[in-house]
C-alpha positions as CSV (number, residue, x, y, z in Angstrom):
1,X,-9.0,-8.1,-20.6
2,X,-8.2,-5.7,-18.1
3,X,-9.3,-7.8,-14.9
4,X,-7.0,-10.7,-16.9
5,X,-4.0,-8.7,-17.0
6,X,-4.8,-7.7,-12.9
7,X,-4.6,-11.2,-12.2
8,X,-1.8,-12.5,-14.3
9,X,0.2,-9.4,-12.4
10,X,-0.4,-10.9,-9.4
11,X,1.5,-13.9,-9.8
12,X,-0.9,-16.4,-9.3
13,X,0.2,-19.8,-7.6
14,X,-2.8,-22.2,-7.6
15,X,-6.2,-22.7,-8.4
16,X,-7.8,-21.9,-5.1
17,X,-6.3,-18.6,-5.6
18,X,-7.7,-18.0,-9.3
19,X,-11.1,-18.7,-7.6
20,X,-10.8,-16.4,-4.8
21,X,-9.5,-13.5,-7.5
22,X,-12.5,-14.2,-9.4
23,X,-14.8,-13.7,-6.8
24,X,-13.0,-10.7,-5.0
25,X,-12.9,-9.1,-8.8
26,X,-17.0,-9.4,-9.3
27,X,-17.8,-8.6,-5.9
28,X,-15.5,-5.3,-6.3
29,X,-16.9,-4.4,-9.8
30,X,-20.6,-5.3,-9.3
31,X,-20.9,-5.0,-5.6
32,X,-24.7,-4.9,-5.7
33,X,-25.9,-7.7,-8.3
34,X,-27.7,-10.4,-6.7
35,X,-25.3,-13.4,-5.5
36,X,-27.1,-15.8,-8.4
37,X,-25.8,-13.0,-11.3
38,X,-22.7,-12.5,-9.4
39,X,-21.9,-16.5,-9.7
40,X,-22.7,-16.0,-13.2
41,X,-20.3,-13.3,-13.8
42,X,-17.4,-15.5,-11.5
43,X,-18.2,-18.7,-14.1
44,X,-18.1,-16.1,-17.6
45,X,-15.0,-15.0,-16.1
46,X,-13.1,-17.8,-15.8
47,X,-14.6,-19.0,-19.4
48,X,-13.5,-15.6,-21.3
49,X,-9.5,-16.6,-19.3
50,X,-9.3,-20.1,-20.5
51,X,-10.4,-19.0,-24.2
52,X,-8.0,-16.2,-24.3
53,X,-5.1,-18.5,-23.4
54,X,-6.5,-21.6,-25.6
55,X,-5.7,-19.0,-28.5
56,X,-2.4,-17.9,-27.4
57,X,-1.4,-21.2,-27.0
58,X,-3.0,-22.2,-30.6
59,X,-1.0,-19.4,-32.0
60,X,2.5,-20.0,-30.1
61,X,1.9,-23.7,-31.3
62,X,1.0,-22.9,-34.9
63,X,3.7,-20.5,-35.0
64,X,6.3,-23.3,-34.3
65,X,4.3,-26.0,-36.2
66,X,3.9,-24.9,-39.6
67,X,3.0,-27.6,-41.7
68,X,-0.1,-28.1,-39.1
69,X,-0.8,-23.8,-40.1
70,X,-0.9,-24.3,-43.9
71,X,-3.0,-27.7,-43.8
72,X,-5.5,-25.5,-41.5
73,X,-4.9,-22.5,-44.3
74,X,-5.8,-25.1,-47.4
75,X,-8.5,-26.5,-45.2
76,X,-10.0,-23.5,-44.7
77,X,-10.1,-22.2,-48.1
78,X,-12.2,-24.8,-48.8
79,X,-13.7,-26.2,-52.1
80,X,-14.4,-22.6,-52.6
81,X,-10.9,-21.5,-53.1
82,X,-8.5,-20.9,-56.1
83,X,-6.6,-23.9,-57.2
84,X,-3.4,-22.4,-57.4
85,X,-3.6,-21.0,-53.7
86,X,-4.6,-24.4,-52.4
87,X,-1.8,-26.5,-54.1
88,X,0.4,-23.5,-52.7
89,X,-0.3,-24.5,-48.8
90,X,-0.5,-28.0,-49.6
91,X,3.2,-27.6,-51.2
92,X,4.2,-25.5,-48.0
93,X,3.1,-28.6,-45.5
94,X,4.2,-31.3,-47.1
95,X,7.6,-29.2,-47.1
96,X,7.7,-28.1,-43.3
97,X,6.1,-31.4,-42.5
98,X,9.4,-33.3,-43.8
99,X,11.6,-30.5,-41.8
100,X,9.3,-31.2,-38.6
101,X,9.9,-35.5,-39.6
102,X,6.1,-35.9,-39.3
103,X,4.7,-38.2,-41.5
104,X,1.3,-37.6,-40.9
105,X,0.7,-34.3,-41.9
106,X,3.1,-35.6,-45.1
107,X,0.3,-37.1,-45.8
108,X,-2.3,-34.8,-46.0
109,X,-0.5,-32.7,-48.1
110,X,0.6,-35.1,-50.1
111,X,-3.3,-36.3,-50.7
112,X,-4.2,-32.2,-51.3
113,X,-1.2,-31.9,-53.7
114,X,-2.8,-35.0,-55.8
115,X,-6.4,-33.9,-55.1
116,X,-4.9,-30.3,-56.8
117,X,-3.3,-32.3,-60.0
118,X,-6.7,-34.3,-60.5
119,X,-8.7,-30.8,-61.4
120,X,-6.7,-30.2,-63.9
121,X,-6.8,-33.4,-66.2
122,X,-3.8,-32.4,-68.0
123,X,-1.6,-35.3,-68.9
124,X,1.6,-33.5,-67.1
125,X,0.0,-33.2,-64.1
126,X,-1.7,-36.6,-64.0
127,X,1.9,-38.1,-64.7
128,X,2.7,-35.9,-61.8
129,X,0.0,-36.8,-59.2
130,X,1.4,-40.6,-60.3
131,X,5.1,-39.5,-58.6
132,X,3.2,-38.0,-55.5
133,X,1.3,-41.2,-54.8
134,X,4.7,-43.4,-55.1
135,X,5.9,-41.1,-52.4
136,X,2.4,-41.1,-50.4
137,X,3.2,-44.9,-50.4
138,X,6.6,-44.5,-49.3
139,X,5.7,-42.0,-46.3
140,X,2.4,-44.7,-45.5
141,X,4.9,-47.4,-45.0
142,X,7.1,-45.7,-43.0
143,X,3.8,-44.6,-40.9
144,X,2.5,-47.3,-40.7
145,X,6.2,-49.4,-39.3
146,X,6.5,-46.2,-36.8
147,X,3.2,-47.4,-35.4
148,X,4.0,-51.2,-35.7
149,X,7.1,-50.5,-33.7
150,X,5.2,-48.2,-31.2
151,X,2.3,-51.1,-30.2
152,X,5.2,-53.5,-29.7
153,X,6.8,-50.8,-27.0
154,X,3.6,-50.2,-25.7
155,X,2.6,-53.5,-25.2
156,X,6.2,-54.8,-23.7
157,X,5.8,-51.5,-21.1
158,X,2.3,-53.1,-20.0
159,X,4.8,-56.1,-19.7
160,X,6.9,-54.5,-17.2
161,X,4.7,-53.2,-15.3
162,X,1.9,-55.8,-14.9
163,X,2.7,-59.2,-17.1
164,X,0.1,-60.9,-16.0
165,X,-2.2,-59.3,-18.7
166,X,0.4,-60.1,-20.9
167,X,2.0,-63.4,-20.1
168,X,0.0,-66.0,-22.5
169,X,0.8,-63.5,-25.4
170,X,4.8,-63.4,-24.7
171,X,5.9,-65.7,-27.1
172,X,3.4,-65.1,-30.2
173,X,4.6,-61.6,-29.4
174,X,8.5,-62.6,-29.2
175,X,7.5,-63.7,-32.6
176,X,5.8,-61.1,-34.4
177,X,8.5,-58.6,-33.1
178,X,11.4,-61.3,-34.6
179,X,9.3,-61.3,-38.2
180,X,9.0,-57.3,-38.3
181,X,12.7,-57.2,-37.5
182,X,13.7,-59.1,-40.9
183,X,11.3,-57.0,-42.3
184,X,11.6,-53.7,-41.4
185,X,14.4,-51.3,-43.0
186,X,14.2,-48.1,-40.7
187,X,17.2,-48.9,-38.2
188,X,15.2,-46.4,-35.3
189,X,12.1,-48.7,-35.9
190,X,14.5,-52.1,-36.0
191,X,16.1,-50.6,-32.3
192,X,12.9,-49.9,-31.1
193,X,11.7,-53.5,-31.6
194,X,14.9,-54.9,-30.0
195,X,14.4,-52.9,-27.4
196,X,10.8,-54.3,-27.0
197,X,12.1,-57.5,-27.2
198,X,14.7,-56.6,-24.2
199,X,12.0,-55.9,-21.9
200,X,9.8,-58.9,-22.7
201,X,12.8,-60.3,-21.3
202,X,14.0,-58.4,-18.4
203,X,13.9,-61.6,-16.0
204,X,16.9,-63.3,-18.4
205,X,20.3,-63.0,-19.9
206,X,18.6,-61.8,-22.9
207,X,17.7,-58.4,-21.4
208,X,21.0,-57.6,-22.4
209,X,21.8,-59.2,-25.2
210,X,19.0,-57.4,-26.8
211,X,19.8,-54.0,-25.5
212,X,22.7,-54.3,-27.2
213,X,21.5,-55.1,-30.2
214,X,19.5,-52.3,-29.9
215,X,22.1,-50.0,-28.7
216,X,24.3,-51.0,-31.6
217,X,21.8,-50.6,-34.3
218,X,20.1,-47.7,-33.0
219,X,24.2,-45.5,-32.8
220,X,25.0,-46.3,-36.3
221,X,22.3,-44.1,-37.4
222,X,24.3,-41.1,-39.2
223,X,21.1,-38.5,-39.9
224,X,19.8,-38.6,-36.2
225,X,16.5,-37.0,-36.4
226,X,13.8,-36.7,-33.6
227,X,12.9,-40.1,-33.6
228,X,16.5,-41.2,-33.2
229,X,16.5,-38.6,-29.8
230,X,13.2,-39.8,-28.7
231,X,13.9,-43.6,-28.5
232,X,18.1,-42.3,-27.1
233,X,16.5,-41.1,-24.1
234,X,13.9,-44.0,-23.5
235,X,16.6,-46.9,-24.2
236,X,18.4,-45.0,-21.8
237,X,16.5,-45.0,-18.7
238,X,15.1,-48.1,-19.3
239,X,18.3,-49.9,-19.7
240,X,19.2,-48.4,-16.0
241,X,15.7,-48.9,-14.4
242,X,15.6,-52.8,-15.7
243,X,19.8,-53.1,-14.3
244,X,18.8,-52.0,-11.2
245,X,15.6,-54.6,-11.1
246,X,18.7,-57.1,-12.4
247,X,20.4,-56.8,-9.1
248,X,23.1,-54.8,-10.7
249,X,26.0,-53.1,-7.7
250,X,25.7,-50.0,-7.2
251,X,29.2,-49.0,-8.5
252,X,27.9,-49.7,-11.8
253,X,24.6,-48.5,-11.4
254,X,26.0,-45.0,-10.5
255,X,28.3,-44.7,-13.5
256,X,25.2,-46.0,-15.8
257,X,23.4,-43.1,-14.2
258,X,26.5,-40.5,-14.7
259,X,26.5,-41.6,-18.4
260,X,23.0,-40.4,-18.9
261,X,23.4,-37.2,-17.2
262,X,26.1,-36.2,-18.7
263,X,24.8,-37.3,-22.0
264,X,21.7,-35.2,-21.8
265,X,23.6,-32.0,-20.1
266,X,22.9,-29.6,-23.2
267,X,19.1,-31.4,-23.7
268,X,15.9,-29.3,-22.2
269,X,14.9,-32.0,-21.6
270,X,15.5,-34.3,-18.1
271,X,13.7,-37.1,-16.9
272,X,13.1,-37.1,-13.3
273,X,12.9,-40.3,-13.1
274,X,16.5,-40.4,-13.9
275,X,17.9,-38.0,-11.3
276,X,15.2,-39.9,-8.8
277,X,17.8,-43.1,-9.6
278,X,21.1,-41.3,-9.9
279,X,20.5,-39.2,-6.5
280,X,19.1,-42.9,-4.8
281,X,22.6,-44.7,-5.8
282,X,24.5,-41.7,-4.7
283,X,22.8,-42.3,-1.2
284,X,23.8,-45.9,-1.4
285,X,27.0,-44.4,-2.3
286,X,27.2,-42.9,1.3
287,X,27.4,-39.4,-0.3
288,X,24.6,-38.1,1.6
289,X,25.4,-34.2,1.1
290,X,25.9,-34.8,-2.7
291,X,22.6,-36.6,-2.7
292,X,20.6,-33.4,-0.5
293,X,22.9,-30.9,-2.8
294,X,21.3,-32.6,-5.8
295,X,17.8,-32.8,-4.2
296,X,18.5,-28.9,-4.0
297,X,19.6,-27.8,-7.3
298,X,16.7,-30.4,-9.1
299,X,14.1,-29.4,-7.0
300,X,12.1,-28.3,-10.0
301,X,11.8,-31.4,-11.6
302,X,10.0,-32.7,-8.5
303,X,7.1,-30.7,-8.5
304,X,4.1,-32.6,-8.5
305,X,3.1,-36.1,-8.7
306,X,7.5,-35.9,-8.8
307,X,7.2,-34.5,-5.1
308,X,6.7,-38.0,-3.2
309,X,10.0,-39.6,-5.1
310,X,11.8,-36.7,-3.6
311,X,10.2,-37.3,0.2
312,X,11.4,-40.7,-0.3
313,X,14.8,-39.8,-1.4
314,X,14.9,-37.6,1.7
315,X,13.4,-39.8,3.8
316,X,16.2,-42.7,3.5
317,X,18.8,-39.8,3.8
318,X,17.0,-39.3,7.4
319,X,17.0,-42.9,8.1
320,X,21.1,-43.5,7.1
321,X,21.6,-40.5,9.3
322,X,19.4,-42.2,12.2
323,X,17.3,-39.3,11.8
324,X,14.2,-41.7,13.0
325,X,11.7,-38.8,13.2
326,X,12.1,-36.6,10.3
327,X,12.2,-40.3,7.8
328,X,9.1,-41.2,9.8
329,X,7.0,-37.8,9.4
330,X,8.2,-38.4,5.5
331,X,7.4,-42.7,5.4
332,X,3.6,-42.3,7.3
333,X,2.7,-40.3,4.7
334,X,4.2,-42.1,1.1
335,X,3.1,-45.6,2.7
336,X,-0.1,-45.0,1.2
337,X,0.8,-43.0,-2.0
338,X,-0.8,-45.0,-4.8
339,X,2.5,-45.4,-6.6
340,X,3.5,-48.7,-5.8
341,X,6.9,-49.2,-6.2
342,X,7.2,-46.2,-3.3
343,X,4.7,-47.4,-1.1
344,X,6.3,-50.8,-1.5
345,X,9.5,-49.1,-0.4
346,X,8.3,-46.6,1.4
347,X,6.3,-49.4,3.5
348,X,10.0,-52.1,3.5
349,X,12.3,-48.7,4.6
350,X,10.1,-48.0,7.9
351,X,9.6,-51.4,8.4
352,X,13.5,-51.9,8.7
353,X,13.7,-48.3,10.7
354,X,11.4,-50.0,13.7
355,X,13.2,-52.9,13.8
356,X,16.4,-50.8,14.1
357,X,14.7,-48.9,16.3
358,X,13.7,-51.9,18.6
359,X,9.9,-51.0,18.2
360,X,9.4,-54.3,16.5
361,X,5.7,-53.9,18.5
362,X,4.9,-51.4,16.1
363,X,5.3,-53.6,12.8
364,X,2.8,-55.9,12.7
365,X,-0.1,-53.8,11.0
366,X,2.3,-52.3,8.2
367,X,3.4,-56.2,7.6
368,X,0.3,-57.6,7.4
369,X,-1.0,-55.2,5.0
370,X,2.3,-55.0,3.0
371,X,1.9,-58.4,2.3
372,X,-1.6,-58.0,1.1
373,X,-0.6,-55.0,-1.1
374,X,1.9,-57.4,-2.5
375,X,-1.1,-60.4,-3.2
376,X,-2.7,-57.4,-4.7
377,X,0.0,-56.7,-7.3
378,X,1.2,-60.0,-7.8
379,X,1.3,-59.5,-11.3
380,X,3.6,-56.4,-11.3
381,X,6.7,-58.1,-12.1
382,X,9.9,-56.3,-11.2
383,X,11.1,-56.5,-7.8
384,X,7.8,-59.2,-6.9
385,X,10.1,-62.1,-5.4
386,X,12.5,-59.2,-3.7
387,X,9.9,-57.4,-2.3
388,X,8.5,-60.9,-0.7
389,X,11.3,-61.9,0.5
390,X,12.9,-59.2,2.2
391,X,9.2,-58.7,3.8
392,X,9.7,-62.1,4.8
393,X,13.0,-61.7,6.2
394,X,12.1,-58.3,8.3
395,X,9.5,-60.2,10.2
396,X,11.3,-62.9,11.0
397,X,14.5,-60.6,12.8
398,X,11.6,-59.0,14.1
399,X,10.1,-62.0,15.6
400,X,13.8,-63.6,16.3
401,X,12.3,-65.9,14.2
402,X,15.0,-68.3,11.6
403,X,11.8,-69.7,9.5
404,X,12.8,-67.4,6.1
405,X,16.5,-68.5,6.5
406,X,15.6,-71.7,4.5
407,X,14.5,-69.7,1.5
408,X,16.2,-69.5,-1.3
409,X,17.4,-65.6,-2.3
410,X,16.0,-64.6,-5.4
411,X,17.9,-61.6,-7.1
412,X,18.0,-58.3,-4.9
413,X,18.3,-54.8,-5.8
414,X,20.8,-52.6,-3.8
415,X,17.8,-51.3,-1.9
416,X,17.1,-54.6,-0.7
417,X,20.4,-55.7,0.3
418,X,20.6,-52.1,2.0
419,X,17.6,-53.1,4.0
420,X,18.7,-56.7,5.0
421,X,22.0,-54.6,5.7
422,X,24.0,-57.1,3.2
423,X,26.7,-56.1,1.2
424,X,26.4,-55.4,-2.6
């Protein structure tokens, strides 16, 4: 414990340093064991650390979960344990469990609660147990729509992102989502399907027919719970990430993007995705030093996997500021992230930069194998036919070439018309 508290004083900042701590440590304290005990002692080490802060975090959780602490109290008591004692943690998680709105430990201690009026065989509590399983039906249902409504958002994500596993299913599924709709009397589950239903159609006028809906249904909601929050936030950035897809202007797109942040100012939670979109149409904007300023102040939020969004963001700031060398150093490297949507932009932005630059030599191998990345992911839908065709369009101005002028535009985000330098 006391080598654990020497290392959590010293700050540590990644795992190579945890290692070299670990070894420093047992090569300090047993300086002459043999290097095969002393790897021992580094591996027991690092064991004994991650067990002592598995049960801190157990306890922090349990101490904020408590309907999960009494279930694990009744469990643990066991068949051996007294009746009344039992029914009392039972009582105490089905209670916290309807303050924490999750139905699935309601339902374990709804089932303990009727398990505890069974041993009795009095007629009071029998008539009892028959109340608690009208409301264990009650809480199964509304279970068991929560998880209807979750596979349809699920499977209308996989949608988004790569129809072409989905595509011979979309109208059965169009279906089934219309049927639970007429069924279903939970308005959060009823917006959640709309919403579904809005993204199976992101490539039409229904996108936002349905978003309203959703929108509509989903605000008249009086007692708004955690489930109202959760599905808020995700209607939200969806509804600006599938606009922008739309070809929406920018003007718009920015004040979309306004709405949410203001709207989740007083949250914990932020999306990053979400400042990624409001700090690229604030570029687009030609506010370049809001854009950095906000780069600045969010900086945590792009730690991570959330680091290459932010190159990119920094990366067009470079290019709109012909800074050619600084957006290259930043594009060479997030051309071959494996996110595609930046590596397809990523790849399009440095593309255009050369051409700018008159170094149209330099293009040909990032062309060629942008357009087989493209083949590739033919079957992720948003953007596909913008992506090809402002490809398309970049090597012909760099081949002084008119052979893509005969092809018909299909819709363009801002970034594209940015790149093809057209106006939104």
């Amino acid at each position: 414990m006391g080598i654990l508290k020497n290392y959590l004083q010293n700050s540590p900042k990644s795992i190579d340093e945890l290692n070299q701590f670990l070894i420093d440590t047992v090569n300090f304290n047993w300086p002459n064991s043999e290097q095969k005990e002393k790897d021992l002692k580094v591996r027991r080490l690092s064991s004994f650390f991650v067990e002592q802060i598995e049960k801190l975090i157990l306890e922090s959780y349990l101490e904020s979960s408590t309907s999960i602490k009494n279930i694990l109290m009744a469990q643990a008591l066991g068949k051996g344990g007294n009746i009344y004692l039992l029914n009392h943690y039972y009582e105490k998680a089905y209670s916290k469990a309807i303050e924490e709105e999750d139905y699935y430990y309601q339902m374990i201690g709804l089932k303990g609660k009727i398990r505890m009026s069974y041993t009795s065989q009095n007629e009071k509590d029998l008539a009892k147990a028959l109340d608690l399983n009208e409301e264990l039906l009650r809480v199964l249902r509304h279970a068991n729509n929560d998880k209807v409504a979750e596979y349809y958002f699920n499977i209308s994500n996989i949608y988004l992102e790569k129809n072409s596993l989905v595509t011979d299913q979309k109208d059965e599924l169009e279906a089934q989502i219309k049927k639970y709709i007429d069924r279903f009397d939970y308005p959060v589950n009823i917006a959640s399907l709309y919403v579904s239903l809005a993204k199976l159609n992101f490539n039409n006028d229904s996108l936002t027919t349905y978003f309203q809906k959703a929108k509509e249904i989903l605000y008249s909601v009086e007692q708004r719970n955690k489930d109202f929050h959760a599905l808020d936030r995700k209607i939200r950035f969806l509804e600006l990430r599938l606009l922008f897809f739309a070809g929406t202007e920018n003007k718009r797109l920015l004040q979309v993007s306004d709405e949410i942040m203001q709207h989740f100012q007083g949250f914990s939670i932020i999306n990053n995705n979400t400042l990624f979109y409001k700090i690229l149409f604030t570029i687009f904007d030609d506010q370049l030093d809001l854009a950095e300023q906000l780069l600045e102040e969010n900086s945590i939020f792009f730690g991570g996997e959330g680091k290459i969004t932010s190159s990119f963001l920094r990366a067009l700031i470079h290019e709109k500021k012909e800074e050619y060398k600084e957006a290259i150093q930043l594009l060479q490297t997030l051309i071959y992230t494996t996110n595609y949507f930046l590596a397809v932009f990523s790849r399009l932005l440095y593309i255009k930069l050369q051409i700018d630059r008159g170094k149209e030599s330099m293009i040909k191998p990032l062309v060629d194998s942008t357009q087989r990345l493209l083949i590739q992911n033919s079957g992720n839908p948003l953007g596909k036919e913008a992506h090809q065709y402002v490809l398309k369009e970049l090597k012909s101005r760099a081949s002084s070439s008119n052979a893509t002028r005969k092809l018909q535009q299909p819709t363009l985000t801002v970034f594209h018309k940015y790149l093809l330098n057209l106006e939104d």
